[in-house]
DSSP file (Angstrom, degrees, kcal/mol; ACC not computed):
  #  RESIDUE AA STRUCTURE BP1 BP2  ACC     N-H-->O    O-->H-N    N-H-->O    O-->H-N    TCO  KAPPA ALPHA  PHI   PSI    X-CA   Y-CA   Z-CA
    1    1 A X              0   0    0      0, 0.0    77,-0.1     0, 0.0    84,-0.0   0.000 360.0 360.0 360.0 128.9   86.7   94.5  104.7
    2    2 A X        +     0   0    0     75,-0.1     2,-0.2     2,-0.1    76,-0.1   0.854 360.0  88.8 -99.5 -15.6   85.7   95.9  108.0
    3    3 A X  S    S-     0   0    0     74,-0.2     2,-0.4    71,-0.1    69,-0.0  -0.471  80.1-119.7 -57.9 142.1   87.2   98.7  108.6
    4    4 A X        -     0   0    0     -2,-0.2     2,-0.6     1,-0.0    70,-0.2  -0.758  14.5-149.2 -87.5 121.5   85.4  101.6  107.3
    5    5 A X        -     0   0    0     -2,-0.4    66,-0.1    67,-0.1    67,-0.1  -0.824  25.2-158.2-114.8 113.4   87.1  103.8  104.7
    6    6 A X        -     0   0    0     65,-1.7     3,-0.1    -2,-0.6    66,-0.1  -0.033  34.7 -66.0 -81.2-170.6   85.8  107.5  105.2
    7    7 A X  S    S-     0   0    0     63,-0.2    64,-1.8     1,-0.1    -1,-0.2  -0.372  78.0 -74.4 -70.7 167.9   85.7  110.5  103.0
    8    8 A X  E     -A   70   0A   0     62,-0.3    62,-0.2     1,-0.1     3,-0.1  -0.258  40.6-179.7 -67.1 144.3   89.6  111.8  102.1
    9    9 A X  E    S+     0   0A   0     60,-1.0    40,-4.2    -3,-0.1     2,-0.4   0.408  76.5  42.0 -69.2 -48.4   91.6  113.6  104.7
   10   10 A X  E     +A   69   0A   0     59,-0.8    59,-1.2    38,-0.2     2,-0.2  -0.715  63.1 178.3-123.1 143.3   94.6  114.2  102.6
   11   11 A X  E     +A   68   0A   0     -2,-0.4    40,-2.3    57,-0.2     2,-0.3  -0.976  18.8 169.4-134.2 121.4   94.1  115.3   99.0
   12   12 A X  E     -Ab  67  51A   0     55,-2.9    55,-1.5    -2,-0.2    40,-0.2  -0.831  24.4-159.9-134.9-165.0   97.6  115.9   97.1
   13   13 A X  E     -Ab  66  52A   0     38,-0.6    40,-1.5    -2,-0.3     2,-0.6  -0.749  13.9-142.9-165.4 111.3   98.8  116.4   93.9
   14   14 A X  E     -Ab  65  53A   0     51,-1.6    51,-1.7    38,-0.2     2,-0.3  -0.715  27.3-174.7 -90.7 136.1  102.5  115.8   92.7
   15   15 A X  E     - b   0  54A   0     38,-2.7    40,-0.9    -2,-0.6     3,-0.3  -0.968  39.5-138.9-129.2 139.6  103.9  118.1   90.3
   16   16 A X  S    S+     0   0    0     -2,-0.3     2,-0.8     1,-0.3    39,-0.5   0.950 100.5  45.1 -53.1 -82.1  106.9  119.0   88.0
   17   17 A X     >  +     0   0    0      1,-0.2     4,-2.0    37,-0.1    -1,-0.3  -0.626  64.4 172.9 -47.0  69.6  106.8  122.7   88.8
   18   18 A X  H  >  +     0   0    0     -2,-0.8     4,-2.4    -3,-0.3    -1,-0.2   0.861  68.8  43.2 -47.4 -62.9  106.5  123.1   92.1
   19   19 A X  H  > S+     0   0    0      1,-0.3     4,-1.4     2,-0.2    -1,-0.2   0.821 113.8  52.7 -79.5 -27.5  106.9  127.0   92.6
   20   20 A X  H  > S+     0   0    0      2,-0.2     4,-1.3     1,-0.1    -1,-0.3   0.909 114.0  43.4 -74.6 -20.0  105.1  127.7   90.0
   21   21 A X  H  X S+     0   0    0     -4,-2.0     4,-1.9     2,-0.2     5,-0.2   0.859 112.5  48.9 -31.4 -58.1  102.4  125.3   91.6
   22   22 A X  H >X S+     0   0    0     -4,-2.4     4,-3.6     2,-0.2     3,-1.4   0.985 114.3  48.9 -78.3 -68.9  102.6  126.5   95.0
   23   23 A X  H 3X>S+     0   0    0     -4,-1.4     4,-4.2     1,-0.3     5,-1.1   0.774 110.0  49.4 -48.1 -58.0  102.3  130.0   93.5
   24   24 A X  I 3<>S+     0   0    0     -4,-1.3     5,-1.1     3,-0.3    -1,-0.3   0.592 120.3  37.5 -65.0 -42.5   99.4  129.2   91.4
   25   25 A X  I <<5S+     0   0    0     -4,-1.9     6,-2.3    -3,-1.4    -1,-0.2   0.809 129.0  33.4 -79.4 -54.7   97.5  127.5   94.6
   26   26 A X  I  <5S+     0   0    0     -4,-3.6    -2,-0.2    -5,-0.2    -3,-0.2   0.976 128.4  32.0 -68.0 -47.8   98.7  130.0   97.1
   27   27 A X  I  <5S+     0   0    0     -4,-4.2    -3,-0.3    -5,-0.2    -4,-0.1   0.778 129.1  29.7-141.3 -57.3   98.9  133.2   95.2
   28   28 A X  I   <S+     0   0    0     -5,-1.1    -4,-0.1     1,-0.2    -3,-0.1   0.991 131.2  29.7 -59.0 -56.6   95.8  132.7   92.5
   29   29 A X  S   <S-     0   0    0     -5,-1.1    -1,-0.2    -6,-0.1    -2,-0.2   0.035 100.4-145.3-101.0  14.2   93.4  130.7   94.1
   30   30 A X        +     0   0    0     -7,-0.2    -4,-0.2    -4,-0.2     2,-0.2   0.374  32.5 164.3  25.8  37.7   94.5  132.0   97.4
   31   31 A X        -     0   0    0     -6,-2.3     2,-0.3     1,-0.1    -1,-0.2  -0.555  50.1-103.6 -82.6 174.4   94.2  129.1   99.7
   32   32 A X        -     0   0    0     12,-0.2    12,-0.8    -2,-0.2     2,-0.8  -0.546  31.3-130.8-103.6 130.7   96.2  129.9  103.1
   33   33 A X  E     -C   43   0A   0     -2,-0.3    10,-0.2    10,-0.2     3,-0.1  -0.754  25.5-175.1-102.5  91.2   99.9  127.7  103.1
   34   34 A X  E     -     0   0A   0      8,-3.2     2,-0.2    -2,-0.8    -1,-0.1   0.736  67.2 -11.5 -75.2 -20.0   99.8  126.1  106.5
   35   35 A X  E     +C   42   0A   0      7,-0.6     7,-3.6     2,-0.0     2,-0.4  -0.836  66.4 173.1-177.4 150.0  103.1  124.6  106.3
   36   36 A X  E     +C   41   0A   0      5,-0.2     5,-0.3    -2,-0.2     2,-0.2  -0.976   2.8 167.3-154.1 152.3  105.4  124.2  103.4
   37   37 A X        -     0   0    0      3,-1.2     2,-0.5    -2,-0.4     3,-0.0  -0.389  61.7 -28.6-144.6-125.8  109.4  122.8  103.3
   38   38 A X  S    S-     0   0    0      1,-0.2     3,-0.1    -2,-0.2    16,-0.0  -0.965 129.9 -10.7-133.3 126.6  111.4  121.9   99.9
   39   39 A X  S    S+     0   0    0     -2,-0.5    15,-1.7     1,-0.2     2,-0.2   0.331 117.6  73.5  15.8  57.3  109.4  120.8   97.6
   40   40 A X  E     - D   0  53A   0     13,-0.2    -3,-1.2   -26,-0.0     2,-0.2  -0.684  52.1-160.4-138.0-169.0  105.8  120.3   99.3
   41   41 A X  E     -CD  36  52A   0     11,-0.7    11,-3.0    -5,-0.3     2,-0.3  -0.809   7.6-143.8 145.0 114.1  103.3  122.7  100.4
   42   42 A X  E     -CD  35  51A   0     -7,-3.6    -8,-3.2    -2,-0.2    -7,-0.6  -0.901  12.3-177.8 -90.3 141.6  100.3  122.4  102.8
   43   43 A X  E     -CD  33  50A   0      7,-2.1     7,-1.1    -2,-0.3     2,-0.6  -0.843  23.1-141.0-118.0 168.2   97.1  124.2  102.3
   44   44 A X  E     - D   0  49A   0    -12,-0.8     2,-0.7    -2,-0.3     5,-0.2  -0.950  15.1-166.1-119.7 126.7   94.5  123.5  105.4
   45   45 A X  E >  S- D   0  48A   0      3,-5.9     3,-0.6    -2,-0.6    -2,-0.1  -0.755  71.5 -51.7 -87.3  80.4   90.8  123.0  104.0
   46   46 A X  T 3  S-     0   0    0     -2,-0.7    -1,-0.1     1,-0.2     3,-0.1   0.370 117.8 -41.5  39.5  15.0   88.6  123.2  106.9
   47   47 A X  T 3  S+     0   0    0      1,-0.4     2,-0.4   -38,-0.1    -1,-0.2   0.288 124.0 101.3  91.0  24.3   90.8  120.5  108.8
   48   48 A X  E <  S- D   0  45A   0     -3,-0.6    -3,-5.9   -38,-0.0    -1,-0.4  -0.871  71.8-122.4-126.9 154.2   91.1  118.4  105.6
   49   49 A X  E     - D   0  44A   0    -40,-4.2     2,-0.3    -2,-0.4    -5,-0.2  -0.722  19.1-166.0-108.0 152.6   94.7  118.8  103.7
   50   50 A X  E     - D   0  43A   0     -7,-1.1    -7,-2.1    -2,-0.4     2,-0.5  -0.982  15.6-172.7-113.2 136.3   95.7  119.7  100.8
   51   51 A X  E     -bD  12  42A   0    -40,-2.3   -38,-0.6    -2,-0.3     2,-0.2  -0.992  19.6-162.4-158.3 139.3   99.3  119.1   99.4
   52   52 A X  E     +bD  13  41A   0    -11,-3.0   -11,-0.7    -2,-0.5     2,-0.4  -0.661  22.3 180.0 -93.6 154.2  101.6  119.8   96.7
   53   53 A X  E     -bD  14  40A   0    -40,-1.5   -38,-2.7    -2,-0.2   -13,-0.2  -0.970  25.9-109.4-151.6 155.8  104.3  117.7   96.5
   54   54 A X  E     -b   15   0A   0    -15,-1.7     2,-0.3    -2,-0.4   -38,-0.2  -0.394  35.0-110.5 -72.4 139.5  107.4  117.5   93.9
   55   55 A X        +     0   0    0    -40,-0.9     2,-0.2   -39,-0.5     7,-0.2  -0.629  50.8 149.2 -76.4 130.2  107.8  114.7   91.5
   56   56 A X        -     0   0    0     -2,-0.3     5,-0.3     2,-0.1     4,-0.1  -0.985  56.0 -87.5-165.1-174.4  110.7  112.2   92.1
   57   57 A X  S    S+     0   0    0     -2,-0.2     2,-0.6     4,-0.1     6,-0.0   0.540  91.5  79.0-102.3  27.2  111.7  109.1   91.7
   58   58 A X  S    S-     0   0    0      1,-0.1    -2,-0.1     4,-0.1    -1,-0.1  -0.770  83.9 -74.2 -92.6 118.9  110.5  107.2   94.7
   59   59 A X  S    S+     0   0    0     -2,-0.6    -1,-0.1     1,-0.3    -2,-0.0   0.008 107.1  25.2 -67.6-176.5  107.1  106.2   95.0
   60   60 A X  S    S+     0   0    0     -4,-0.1    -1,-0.3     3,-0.1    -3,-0.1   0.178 126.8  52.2-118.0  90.0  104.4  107.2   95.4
   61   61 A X  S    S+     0   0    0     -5,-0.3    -2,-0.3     3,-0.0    -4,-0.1   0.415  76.1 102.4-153.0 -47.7  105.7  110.3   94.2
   62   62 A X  S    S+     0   0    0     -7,-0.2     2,-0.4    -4,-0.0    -3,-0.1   0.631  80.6  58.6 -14.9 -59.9  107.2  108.6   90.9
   63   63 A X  S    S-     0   0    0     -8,-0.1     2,-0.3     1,-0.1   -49,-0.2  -0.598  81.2-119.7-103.2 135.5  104.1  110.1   88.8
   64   64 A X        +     0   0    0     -2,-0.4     2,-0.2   -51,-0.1   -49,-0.2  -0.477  67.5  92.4 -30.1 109.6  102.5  113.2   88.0
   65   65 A X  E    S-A   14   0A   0    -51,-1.7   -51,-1.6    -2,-0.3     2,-0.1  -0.744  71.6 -71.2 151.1 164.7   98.9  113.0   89.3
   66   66 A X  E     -A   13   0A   0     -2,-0.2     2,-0.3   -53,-0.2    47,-0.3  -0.276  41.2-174.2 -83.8 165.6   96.4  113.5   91.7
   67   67 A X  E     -A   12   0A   0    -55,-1.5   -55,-2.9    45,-0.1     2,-0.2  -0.920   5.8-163.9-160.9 124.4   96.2  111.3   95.1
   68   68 A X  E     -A   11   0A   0     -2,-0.3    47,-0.7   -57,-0.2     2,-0.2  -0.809  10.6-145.3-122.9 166.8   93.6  111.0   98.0
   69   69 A X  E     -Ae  10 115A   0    -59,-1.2   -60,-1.0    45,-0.2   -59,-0.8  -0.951  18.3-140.8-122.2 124.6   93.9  109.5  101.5
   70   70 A X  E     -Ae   8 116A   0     45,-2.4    47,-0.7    -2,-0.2   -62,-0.3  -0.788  21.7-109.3 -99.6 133.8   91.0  107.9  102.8
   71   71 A X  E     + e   0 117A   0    -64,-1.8   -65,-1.7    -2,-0.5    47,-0.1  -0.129  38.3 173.5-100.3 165.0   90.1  108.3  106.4
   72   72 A X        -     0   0    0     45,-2.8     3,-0.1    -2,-0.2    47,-0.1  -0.263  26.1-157.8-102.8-178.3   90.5  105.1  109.0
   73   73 A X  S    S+     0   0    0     45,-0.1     2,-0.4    -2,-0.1    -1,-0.1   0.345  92.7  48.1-124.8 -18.6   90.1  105.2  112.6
   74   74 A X     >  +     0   0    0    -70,-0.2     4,-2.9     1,-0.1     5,-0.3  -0.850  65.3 178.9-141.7  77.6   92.2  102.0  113.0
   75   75 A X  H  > S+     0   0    0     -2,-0.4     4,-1.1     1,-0.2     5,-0.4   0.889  81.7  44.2 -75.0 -31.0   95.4  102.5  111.0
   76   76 A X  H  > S+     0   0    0      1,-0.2     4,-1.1     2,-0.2    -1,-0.2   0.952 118.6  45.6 -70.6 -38.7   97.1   99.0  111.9
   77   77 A X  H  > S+     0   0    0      2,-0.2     4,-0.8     3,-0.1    -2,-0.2   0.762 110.6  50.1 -84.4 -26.8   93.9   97.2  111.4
   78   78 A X  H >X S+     0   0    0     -4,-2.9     4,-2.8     2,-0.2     3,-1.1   0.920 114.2  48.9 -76.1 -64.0   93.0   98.9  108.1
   79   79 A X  H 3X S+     0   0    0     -4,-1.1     4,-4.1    -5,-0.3     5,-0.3   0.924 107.8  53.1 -10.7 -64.3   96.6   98.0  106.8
   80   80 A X  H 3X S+     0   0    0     -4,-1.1     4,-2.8    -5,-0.4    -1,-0.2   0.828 109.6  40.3 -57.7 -53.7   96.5   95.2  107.6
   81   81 A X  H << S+     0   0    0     -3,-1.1     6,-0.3    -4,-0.8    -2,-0.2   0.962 112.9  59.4 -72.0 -48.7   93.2   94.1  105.9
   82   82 A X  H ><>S+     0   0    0     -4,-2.8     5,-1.4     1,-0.3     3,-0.7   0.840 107.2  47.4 -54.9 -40.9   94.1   96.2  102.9
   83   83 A X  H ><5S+     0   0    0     -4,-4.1     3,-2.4    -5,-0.4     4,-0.4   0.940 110.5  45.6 -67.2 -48.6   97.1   94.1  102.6
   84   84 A X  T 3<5S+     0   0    0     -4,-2.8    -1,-0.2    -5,-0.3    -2,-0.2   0.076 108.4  68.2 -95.5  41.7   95.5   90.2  103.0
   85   85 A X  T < 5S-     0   0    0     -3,-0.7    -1,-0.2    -4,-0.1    -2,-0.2   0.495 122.8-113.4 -91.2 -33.1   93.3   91.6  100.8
   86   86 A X  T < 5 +     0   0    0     -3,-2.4    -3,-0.2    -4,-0.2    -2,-0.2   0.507  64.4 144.0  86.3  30.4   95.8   91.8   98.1
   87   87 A X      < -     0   0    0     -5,-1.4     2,-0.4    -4,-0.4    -1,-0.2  -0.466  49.9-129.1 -75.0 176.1   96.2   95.4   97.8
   88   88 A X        -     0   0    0     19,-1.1    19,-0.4    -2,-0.1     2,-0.3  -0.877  27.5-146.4-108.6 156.0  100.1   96.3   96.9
   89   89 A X        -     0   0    0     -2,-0.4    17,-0.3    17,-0.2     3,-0.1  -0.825  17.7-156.6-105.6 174.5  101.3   99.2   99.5
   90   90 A X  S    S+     0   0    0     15,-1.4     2,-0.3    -2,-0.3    16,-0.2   0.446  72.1  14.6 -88.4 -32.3  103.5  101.6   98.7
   91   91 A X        -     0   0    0     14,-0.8    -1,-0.1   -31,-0.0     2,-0.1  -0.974  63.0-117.5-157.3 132.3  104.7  102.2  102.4
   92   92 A X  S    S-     0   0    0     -2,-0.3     2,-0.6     1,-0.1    13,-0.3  -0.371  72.2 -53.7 -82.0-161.3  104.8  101.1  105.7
   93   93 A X        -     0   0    0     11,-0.1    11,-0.2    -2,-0.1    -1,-0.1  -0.593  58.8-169.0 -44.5  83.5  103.1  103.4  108.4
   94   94 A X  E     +G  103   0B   0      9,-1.0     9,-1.0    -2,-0.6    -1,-0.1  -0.247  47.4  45.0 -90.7 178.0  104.5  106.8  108.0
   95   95 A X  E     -G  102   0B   0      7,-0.2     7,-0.2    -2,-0.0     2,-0.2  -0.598  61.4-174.3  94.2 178.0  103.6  109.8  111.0
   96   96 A X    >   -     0   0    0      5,-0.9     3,-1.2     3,-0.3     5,-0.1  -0.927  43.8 -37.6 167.8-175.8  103.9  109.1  114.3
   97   97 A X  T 3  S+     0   0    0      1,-0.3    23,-0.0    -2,-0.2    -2,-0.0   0.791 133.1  40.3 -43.4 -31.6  103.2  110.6  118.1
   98   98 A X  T 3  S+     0   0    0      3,-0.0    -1,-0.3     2,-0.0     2,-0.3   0.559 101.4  78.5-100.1   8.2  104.4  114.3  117.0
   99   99 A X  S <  S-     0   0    0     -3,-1.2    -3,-0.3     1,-0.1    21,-0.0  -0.858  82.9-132.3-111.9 145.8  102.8  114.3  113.7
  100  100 A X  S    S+     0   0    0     -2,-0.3    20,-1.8    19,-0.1     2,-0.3   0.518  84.8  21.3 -84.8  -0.5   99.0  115.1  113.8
  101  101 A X  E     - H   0 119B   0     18,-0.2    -5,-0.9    -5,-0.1     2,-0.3  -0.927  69.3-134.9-147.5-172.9   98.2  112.4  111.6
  102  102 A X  E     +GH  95 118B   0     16,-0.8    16,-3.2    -2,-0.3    -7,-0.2  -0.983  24.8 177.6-141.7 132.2   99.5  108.7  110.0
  103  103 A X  E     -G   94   0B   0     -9,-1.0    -9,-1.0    -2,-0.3     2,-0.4  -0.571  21.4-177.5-141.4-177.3   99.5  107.3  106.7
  104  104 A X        -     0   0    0    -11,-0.2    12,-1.5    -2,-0.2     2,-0.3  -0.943  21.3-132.5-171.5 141.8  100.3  104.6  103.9
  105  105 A X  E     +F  115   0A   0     -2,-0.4   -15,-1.4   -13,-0.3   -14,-0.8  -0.867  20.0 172.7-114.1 174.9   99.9  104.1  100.2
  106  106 A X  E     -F  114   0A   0      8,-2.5     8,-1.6   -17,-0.3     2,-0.3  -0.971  23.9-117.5-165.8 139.1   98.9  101.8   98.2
  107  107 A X  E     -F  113   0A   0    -19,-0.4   -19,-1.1    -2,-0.3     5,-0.2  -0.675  16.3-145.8 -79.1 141.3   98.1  101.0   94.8
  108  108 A X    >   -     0   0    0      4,-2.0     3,-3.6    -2,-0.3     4,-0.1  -0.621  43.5 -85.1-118.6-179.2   95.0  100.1   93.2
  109  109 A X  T 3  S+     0   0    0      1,-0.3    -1,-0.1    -2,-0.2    -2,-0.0   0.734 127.2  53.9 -32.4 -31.8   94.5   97.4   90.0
  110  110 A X  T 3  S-     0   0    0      2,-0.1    -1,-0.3     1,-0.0    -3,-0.0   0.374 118.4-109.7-100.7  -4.4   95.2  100.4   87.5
  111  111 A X  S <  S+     0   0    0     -3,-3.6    -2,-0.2     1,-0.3    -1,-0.0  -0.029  70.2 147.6 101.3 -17.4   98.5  101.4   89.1
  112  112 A X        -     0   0    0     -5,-0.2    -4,-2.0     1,-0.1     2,-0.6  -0.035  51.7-116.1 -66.6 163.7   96.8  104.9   90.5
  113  113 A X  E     + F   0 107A   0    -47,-0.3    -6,-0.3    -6,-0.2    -1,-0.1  -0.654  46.8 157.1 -73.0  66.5   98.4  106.0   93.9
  114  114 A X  E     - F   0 106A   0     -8,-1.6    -8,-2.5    -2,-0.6     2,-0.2  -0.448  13.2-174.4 -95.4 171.0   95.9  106.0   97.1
  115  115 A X  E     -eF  69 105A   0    -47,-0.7   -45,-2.4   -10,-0.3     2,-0.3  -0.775  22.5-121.2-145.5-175.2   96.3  105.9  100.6
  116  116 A X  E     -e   70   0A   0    -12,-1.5     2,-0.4    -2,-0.2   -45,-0.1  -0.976  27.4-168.1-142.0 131.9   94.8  105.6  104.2
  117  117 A X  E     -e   71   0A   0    -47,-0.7   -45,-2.8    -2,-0.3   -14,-0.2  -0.867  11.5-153.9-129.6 157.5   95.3  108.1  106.8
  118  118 A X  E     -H  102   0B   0    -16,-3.2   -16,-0.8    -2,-0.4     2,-0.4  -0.550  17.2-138.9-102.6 175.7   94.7  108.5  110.9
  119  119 A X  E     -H  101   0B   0    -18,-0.2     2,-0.7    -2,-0.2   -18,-0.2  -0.918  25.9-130.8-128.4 145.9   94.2  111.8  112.6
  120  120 A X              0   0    0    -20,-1.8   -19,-0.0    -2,-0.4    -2,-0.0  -0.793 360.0 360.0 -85.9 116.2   96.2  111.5  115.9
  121  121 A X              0   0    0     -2,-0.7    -1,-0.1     0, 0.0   -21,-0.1   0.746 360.0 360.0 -87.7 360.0   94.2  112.6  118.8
């Protein structure tokens, strides 16, 4: 593959309990809730995210578990390889011009959820 897959941007973690999550992230461990709607939560970690998100039954949300995004500089060209690679996605290209970043998932051999995300400049 040539595109270069960086350290995680996006870290999340889907969960049953949400408000008790959110509480338990916000409220214990006190990181600062940068933007939050029904039923996800952003925390911002030095510019790297954090996210809660509610369990349902679309992926790659389906499952209970933790989930990184790795980051790309070239989100069509990393796609792209990942796919006639034989990775599975999850998703096409989500984000866009107003959103500060862009993303995909994908699955890896074992079923787990990962993704690849862009930061918009």
């Amino acid at each position: 593959m040539n595109t270069k897959l960086a350290w995680p941007l996006w870290i999340g973690v889907v969960v049953d309990d949400f408000e008790a999550e959110q509480r338990f992230y916000r409220d214990t461990l006190g990181l600062a809730e940068t933007s939050a709607g029904e039923g996800w939560a952003q925390f911002d970690l030095g510019g790297n995210l954090f996210e809660l998100m509610s369990r349902h039954s679309l992926p790659p949300y389906d499952a209970r578990g933790y989930q990184v995004s790795f980051a790309v500089e070239d989100m069509e060209a990393a796609r792209t390889q990942l796919v006639e690679a034989g990775v599975k996605p999850l998703s096409e290209i989500e984000g866009g011009p107003d959103s500060p970043y862009r993303w995909c998932s994908f699955r890896d051999p074992e079923g787990n959820v990962f993704g690849i995300t862009q930061r918009n400049h």
